[in-house]
N, C-alpha and C positions, 0 to 999 in steps of 0.2 A: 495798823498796829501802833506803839509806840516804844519809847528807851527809856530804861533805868537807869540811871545813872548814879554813882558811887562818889560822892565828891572827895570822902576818905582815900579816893585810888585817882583822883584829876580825872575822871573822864571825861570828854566831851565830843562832838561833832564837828568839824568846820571844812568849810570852801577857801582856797586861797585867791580870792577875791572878794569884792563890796558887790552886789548886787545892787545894791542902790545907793549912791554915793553923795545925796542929800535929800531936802525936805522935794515940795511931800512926799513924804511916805507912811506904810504904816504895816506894822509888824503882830500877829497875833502867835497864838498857842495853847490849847489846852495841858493845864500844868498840875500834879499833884504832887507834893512834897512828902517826903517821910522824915521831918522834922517837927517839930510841935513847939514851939516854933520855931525856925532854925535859929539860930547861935551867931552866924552870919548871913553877908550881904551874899543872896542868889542870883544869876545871871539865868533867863530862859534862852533869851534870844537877846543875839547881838551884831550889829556890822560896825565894825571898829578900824584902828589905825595900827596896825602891829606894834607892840612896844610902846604905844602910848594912852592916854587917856579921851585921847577922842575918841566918837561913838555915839552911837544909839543903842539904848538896851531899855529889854520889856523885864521884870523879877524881882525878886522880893528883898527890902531893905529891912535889913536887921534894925539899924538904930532908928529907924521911924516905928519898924513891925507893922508893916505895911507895903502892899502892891506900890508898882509905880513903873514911870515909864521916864527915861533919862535921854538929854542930849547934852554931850561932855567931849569941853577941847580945855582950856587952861580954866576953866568957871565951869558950874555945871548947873544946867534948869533940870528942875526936876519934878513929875507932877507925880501927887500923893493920891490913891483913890482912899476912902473913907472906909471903904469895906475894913469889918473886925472878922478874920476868918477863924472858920473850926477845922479842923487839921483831918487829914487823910481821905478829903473829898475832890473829886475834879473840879477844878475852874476853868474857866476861860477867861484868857487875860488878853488884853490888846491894849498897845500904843499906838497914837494918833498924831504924829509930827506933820501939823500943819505948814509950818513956817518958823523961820530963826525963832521967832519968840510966840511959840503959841505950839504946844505939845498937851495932851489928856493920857488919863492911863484910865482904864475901864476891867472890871472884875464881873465875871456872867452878865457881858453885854449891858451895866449900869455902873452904878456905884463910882462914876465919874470923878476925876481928881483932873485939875488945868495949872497948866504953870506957863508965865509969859517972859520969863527970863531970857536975854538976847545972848542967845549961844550955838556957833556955827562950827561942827564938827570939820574936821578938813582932810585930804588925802587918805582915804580909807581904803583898805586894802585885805579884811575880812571878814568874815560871814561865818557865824558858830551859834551852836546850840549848844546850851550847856553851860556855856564861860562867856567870858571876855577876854579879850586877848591877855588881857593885863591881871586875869584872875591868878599868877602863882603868889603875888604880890598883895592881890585883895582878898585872897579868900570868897570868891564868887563863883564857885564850880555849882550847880545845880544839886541841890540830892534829894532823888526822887524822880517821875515820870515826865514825860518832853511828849506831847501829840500832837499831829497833824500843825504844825509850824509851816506857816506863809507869811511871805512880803509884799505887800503891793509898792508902788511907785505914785499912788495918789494918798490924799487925805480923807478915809471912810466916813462915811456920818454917825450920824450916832444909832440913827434904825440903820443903818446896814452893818454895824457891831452891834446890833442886839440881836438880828439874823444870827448871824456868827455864833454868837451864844447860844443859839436855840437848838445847836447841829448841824445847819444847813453847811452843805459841802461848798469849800470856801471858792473854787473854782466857777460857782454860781453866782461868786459876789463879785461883783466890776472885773467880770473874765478879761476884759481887755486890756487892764490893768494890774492883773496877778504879774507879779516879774518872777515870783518861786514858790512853789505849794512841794515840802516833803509830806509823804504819807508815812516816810518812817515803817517801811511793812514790815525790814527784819535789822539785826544791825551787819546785815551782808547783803542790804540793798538800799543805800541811802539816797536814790534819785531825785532829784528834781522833776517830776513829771510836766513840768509848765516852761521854765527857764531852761532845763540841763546843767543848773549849777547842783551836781552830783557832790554829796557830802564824805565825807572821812571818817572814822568815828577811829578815837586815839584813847588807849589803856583801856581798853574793852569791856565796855558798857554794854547790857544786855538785851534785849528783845523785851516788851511787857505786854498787857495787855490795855487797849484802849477803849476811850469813854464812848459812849453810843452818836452817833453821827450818822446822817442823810443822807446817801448816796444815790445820784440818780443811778435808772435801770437806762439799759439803751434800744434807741426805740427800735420797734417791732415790725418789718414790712411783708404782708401776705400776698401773694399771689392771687388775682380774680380771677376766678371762671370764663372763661368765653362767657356761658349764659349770663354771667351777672354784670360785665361788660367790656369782656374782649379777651384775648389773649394779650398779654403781655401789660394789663392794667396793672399798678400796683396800689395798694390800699398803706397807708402808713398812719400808724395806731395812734401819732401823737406826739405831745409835748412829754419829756424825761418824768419818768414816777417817782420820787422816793420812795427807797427803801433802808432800813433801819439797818445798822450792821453794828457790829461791838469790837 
């Protein structure tokens, strides 16, 4: 599933910690906005410093009017994707914090934007969908839908955020490396299925519907026949299937 979110009402999500508390890392979400185009600067996803302007955040910049992916302590690098969006469709958006100075922001798995400004985010202490800590201040509350939101702890490539973009269930991409995958199923169930950083949802944002995504089936194991050889063989159907879900 995914959340609606009200920025007119502050809502948002958050863990009261960082999940990943510097580079690499990389942060995606499937995001549709109900502004045309918003008015202000939107936050998807953020791991921040309470109360100040450190961070990392993936969402949309009013005064560029454009995607982007930010890392912000007293200076802020910030990479701009070139994508020109048409409103009330799903994207997929991901940031790619490689290193202090080397970050990409990416819009359906292309549309690449890089920024190599030398900026090191410091002592971060949370994790929010929706805002940034410091959004009462910025005007960065989300408005509009937040899906399937994960973190990894490396730096993806650019074919494994074009995967990402195609639906492939993010759990599939550098599993050893997911630090937090929400499926966001209702907003009275904000787990963490990967890490356990279990989310919050504050001024009550609502449950939506989400954009179609891959999900593996789990595999299948049959019992053989004595005749066909033995008792107690077992047969096992295989490698995970996708299947399509909404």
């Amino acid at each position: 599933m995914a959340v609606l979110f009200d920025d007119a009402s502050s809502e948002y999500l958050e863990y009261a910690g960082a999940v990943v508390t510097g580079v690499p890392l990389t942060m995606a979400a499937w995001v549709k906005s109900d502004e045309t185009p918003p008015s202000s600067g939107q936050i998807a996803v953020a791991i921040d410093r309470s109360g100040s302007t450190h961070g990392y955040r993936i969402g949309w910049a009013a005064f560029f009017t454009a995607y982007y992916a930010s890392a912000s302590a007293e200076g802020e690098g910030r990479a701009i994707s070139p994508f020109e969006e048409t409103w009330g469709v799903w994207r997929h958006l991901c940031g790619v914090f490689a290193a202090a100075d080397s970050r990409a922001v990416y819009v359906d798995g292309g549309n690449k934007g890089i920024d190599v400004a030398n900026v090191t985010p410091s002592s971060l202490d949370l994790t929010g969908i929706g805002r940034a800590s410091w959004a009462p201040s910025r005007l960065a509350f989300w408005s509009g839908v937040v899906a399937w939101p994960c973190i990894w702890n490396v730096a993806l490539t650019d074919e494994e955020v074009a995967e990402l973009a195609t639906g492939a269930w993010p759990p599939l991409i550098r599993p050893e490396s997911l630090v937090a995958f929400w499926p966001l199923y209702s907003v009275n169930d904000m787990r963490d299925i990967k890490g356990g950083y279990n989310l919050t949802a504050y001024n009550t944002p609502t449950t939506a519907d989400n954009p179609r995504i891959f999900m593996p089936h789990r595999r299948t194991f049959y019992s053989v026949p004595a005749t066909l050889g033995g008792v107690g063989s077992i047969f096992d159907s295989g490698i995970f299937r996708p299947a399509l879900v909404r």
